[in-house]
Structure formats: structure tokens, C-alpha cells
BAKOLKE-306795 format. One record per atom (N, C-alpha, C): x, y, z; atom name; residue number from 0; chain. Coordinates in steps of 0.02 Angstrom, whole numbers, plus 50000, padded with zeros to 5 digits. Atoms other than C-alpha are relative to their C-alpha. Example, Ala and Ser with C-alpha at 12.3 -4.5 7.8 and 13.67 -1.06 7.14 Angstrom:
% residues 2
       u       v       w   gulum   sedo   zado
   50045   49941   50000       N      0      A
   50615   49775   50390      CA      0      A
   50045   50060   50000       C      0      A
   49958   49941   49997       N      1      A
   50684   49947   50357      CA      1      A
   49961   50055   50037       C      1      A
END
This chain:
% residues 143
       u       v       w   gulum   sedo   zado
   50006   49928   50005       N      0      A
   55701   52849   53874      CA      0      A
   49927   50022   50005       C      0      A
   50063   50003   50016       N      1      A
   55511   52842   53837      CA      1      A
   49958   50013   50071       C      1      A
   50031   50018   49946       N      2      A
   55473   52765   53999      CA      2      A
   50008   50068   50073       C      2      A
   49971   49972   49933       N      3      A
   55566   52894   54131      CA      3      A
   49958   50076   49981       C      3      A
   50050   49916   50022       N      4      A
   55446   53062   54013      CA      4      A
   49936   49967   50028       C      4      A
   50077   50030   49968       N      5      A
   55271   52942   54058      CA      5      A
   50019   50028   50069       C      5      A
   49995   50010   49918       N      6      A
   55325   52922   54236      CA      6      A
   49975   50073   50034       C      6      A
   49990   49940   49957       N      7      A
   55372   53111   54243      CA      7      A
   49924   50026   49972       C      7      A
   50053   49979   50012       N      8      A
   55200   53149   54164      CA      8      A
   49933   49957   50006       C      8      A
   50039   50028   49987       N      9      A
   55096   53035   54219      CA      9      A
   49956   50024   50076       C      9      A
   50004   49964   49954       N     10      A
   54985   53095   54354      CA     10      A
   49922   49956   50032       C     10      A
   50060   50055   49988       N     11      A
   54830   53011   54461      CA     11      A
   49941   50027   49983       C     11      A
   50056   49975   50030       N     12      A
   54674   53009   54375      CA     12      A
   49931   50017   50048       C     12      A
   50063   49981   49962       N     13      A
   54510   53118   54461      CA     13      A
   49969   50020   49964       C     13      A
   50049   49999   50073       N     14      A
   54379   53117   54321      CA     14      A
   49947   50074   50058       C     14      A
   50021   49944   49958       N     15      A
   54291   53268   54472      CA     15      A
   50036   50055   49964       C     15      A
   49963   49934   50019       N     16      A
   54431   53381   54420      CA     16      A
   50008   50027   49927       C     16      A
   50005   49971   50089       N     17      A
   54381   53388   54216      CA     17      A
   49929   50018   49994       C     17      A
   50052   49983   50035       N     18      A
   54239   53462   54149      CA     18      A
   49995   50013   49931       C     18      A
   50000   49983   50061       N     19      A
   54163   53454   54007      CA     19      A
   49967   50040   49971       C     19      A
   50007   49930   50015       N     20      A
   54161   53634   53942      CA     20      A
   49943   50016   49933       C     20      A
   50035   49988   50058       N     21      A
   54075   53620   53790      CA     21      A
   49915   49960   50023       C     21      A
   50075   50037   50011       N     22      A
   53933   53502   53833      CA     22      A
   49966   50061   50078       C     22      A
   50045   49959   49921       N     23      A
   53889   53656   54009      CA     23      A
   50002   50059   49945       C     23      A
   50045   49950   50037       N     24      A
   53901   53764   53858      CA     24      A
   49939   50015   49961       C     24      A
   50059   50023   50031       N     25      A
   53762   53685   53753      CA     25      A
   49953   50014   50052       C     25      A
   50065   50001   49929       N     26      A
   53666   53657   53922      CA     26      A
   49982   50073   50004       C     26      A
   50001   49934   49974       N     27      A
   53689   53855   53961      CA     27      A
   49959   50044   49921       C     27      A
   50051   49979   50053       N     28      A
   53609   53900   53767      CA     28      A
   49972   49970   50003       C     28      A
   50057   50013   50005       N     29      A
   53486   53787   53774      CA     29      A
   49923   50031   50045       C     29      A
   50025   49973   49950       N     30      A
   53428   53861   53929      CA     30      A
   49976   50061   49997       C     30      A
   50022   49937   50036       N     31      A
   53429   54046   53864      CA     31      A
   49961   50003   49950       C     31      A
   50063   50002   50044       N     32      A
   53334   53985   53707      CA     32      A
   49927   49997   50038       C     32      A
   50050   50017   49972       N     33      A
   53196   53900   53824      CA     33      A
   49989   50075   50032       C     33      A
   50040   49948   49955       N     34      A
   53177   54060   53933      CA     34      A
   50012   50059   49929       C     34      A
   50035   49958   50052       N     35      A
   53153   54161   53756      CA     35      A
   50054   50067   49999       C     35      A
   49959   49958   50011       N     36      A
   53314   54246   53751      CA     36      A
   50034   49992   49939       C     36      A
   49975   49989   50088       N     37      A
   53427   54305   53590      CA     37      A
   50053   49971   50025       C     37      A
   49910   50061   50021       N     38      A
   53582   54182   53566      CA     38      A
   50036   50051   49946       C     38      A
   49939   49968   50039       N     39      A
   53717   54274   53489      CA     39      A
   50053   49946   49963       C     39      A
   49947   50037   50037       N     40      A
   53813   54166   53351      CA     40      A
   50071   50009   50028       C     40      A
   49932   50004   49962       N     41      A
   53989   54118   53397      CA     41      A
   50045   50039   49955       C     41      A
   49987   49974   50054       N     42      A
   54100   54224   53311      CA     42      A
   50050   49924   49963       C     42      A
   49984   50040   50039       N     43      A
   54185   54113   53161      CA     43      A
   50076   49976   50019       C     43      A
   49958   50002   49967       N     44      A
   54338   54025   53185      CA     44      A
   50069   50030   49942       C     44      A
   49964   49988   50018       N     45      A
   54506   54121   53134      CA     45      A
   50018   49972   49940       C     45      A
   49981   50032   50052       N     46      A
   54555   54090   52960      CA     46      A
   50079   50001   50015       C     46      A
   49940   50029   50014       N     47      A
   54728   53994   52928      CA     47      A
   50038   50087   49977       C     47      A
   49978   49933   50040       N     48      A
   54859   54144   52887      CA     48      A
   50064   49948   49945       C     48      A
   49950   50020   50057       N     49      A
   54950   54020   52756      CA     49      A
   50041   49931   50028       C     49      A
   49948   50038   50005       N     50      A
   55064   53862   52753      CA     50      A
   50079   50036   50019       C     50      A
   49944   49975   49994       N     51      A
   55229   53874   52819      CA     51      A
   50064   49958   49991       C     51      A
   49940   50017   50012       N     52      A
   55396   53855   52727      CA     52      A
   50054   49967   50045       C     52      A
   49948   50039   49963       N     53      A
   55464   53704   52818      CA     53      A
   50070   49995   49990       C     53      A
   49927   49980   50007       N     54      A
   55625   53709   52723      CA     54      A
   50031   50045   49999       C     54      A
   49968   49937   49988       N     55      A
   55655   53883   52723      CA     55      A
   50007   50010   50053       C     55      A
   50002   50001   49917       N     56      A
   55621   53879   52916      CA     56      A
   50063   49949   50007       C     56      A
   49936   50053   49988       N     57      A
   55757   53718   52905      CA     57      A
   50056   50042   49987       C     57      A
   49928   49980   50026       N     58      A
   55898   53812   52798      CA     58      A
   49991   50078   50050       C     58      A
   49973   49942   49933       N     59      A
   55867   53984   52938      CA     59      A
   50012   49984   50040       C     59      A
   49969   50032   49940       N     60      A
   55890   53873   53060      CA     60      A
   50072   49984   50002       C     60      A
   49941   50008   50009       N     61      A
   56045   53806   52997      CA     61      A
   50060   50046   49977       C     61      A
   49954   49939   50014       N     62      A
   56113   53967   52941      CA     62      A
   50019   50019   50053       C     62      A
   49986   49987   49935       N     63      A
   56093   54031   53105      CA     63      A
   50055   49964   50050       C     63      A
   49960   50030   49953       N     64      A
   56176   53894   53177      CA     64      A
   50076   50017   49988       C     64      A
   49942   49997   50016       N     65      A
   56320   53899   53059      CA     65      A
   50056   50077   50021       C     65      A
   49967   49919   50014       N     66      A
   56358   54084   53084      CA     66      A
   50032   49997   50062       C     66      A
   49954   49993   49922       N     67      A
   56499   54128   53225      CA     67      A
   49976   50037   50078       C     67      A
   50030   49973   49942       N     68      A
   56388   54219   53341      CA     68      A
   49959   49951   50056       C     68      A
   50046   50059   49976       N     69      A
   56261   54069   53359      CA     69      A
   50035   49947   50036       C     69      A
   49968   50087   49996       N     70      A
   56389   53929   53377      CA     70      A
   50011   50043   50070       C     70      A
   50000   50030   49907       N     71      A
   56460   53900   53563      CA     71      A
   50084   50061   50008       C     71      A
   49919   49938   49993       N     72      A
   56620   54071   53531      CA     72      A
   49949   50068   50036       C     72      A
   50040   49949   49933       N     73      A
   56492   54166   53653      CA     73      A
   50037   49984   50066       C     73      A
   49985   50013   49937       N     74      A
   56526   54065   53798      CA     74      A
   50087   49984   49996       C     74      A
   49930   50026   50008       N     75      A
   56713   54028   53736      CA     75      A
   50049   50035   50046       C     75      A
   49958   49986   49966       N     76      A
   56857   54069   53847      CA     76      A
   50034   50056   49947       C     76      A
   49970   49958   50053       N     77      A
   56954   54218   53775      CA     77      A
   50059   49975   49979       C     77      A
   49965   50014   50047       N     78      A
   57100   54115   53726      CA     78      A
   49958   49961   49962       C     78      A
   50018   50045   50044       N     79      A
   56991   53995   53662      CA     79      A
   49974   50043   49930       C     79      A
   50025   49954   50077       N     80      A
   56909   54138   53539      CA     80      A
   50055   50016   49956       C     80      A
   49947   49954   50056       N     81      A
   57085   54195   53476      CA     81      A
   50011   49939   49979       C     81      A
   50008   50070   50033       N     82      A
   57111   53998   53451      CA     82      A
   49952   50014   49929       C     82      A
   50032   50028   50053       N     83      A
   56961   54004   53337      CA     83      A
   49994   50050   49956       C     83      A
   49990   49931   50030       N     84      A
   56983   54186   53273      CA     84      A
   50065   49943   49932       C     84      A
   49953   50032   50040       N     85      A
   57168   54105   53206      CA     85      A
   49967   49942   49937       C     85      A
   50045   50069   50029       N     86      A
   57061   53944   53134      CA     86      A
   49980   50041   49932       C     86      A
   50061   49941   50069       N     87      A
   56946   54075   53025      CA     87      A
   50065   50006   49961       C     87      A
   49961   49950   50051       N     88      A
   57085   54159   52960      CA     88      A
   50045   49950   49954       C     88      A
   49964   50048   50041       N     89      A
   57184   54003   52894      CA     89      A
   49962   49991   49955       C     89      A
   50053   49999   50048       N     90      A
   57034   53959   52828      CA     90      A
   49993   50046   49941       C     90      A
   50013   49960   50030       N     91      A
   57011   54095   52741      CA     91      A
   50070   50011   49943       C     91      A
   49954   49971   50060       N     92      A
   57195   54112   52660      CA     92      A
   50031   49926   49977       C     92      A
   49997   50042   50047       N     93      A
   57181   53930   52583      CA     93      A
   49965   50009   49940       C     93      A
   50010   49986   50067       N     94      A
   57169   53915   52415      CA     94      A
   49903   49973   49973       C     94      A
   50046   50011   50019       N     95      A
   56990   53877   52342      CA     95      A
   50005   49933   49963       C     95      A
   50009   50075   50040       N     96      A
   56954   53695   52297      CA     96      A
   50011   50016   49935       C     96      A
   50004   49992   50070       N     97      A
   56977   53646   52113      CA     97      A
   49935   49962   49987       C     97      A
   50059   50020   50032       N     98      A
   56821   53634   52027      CA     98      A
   49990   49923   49932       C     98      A
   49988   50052   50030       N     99      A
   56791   53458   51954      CA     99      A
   49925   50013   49935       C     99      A
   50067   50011   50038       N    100      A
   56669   53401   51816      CA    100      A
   49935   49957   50033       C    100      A
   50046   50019   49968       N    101      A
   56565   53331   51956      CA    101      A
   49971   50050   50045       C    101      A
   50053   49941   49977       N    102      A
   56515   53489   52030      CA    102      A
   49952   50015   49970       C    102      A
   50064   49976   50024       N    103      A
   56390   53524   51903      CA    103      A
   49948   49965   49997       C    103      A
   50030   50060   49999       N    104      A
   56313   53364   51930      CA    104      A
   49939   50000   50050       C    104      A
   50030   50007   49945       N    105      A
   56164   53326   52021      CA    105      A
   49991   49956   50056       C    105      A
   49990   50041   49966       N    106      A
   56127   53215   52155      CA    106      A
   49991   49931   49973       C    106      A
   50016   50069   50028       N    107      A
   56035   53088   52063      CA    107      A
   50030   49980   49921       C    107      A
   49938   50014   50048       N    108      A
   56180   53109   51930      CA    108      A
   50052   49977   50033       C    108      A
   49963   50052   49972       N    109      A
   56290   53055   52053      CA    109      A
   49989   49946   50029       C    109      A
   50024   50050   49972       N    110      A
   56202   52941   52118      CA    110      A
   50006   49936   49955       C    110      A
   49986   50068   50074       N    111      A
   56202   52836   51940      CA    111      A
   50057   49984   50008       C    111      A
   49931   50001   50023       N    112      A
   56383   52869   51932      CA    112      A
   50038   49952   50046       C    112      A
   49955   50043   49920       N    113      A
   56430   52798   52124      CA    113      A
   49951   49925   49976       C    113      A
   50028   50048   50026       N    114      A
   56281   52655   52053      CA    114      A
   50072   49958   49964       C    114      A
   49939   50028   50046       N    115      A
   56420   52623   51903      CA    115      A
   50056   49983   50040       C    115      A
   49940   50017   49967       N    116      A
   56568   52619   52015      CA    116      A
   49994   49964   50054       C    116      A
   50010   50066   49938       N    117      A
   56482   52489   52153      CA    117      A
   50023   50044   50067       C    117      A
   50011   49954   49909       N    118      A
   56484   52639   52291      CA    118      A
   49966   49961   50044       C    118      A
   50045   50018   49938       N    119      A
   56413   52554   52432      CA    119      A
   49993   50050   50053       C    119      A
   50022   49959   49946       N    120      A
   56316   52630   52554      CA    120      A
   49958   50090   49967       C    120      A
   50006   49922   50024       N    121      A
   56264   52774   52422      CA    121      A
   49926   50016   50005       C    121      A
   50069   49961   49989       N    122      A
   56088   52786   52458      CA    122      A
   50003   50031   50055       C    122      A
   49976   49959   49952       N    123      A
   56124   52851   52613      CA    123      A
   50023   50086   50011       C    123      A
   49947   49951   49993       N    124      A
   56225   52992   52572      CA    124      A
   49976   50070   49981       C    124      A
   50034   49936   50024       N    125      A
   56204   53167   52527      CA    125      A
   50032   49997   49934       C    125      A
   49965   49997   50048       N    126      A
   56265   53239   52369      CA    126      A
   50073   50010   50000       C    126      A
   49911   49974   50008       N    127      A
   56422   53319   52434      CA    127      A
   50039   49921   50007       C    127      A
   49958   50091   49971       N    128      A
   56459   53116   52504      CA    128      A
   50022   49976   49926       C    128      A
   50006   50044   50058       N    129      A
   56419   53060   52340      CA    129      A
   50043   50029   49955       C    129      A
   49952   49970   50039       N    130      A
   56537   53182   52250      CA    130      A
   50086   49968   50056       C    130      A
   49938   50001   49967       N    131      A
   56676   53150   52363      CA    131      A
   50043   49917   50018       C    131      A
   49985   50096   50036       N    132      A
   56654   52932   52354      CA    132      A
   50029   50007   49933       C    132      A
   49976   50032   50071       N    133      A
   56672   52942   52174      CA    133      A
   50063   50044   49980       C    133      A
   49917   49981   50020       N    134      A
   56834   53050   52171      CA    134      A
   50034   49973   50037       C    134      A
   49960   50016   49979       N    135      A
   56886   52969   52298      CA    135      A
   50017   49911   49979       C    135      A
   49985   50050   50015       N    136      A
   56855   52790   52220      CA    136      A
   50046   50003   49925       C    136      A
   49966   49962   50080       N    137      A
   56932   52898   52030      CA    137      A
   50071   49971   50037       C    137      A
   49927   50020   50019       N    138      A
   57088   52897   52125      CA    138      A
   50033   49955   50018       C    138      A
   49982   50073   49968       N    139      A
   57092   52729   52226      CA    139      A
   50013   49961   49903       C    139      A
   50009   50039   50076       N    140      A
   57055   52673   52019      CA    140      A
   50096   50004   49951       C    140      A
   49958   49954   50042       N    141      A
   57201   52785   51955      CA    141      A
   50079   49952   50047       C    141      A
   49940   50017   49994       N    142      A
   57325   52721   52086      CA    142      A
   50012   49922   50005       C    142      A
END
């Protein structure tokens, strides 16, 4: 994959066709000093306007994506939209999960917990994974 982006950007080298801009700028003030002219300071360079909220930039990204306008029901066929119109709406008139005593949990509370129960693979996982191994190993236990 690596090799076929070089190729396409690789290009033949003519050391004629670079200049180096900064060292013909030095040359060009030194030259105005010697013939007894005023040099004008450079103006300063732009201050930073702040750090920027990589994860807040992550979760608008992913909002965006999630939302029905963003996703791919633009280009959708119009049965395919009443297809996913129908979809929503099922969605919508199922009942609401039941709330366990591992929802209030955190990750690295479940994380102990899938630890205790020999979860494999749980570093890996997110939290929702890690909630959803250990109910699902509760009821592999239970039956």
C-alpha cells in the first residue's frame, strides 16, 4: 500500500528548480544594510489561537456521522429510505432495555469484574463489551 503512494509521489530530483528562499533573503538585507538603508523588522509571528479539543472534535465527528442525514439515506433509493424509515420506527416502539446493576459501573469496574470471571480478551474491549461479556458469562453461569 505504502509503496504504490511513493511511486505516485515520487518525482525526479533537479536541485536548479529549489531555492533557497530564506538564505536570498538574508543576502537581500545584508545588502540594504551595507548600502546604509533602514531594515524594517519582520513583523512577529502569529500567536497560537489555543489547543484544540481533540475529543470533542472526535465525539462531533461521530455524532455527525451517526445522525440520519449524514449516514448513506441521501443517496438511498426511495424504497430503500421507506425500508429504513420502517427500521427507525420499530426501533423506536421497542421497549427500553432493563437497567442492570452494571450500568452504573465504570469501565475499570468492569474491567475487575470480567478480571474475576476469566473474560478473555477484556483488555481489548470497550465498556459497553465489557458490560455485555459479564451478563452474558452471568447467564452462561446461571444456566
Amino acid at each position: 500500500m505504502a509503496r504504490p503512494l511513493i511511486d505516485a509521489l515520487a518525482m525526479e530530483w533537479k536541485p536548479e528548480e529549489f531555492h533557497d528562499t530564506f538564505q536570498e533573503k538574508v543576502a537581500a538585507l545584508i545588502t540594504a544594510k551595507q548600502a546604509g538603508e533602514t531594515v524594517e523588522k519582520a513583523e512577529p509571528p502569529a500567536k497560537a489561537t489555543g489547543a484544540v479539543d481533540l475529543m470533542e472534535a472526535l465525539r462531533a465527528s461521530v455524532e455527525k456521522a451517526k445522525s440520519p442525514k449524514a449516514s448513506s439515506e441521501k443517496a438511498a433509493a426511495p424504497g430503500v429510505k421507506q425500508a429504513q424509515k420502517a427500521a427507525r420506527a420499530k426501533k423506536r416502539t421497542n421497549p427500553a432495555p432493563k437497567k442492570t446493576e452494571l450500568d452504573g459501573l465504570s469501565k475499570a469496574e468492569l474491567y475487575e469484574k470480567a478480571t474475576t470471571a476469566g473474560i478473555t480478551g477484556r483488555s481489548h474491549m470497550t465498556r459497553d463489551e465489557l458490560q455485555e461479556a459479564i451478563t452474558r458469562d452471568r447467564a452462561h453461569q446461571k444456566a
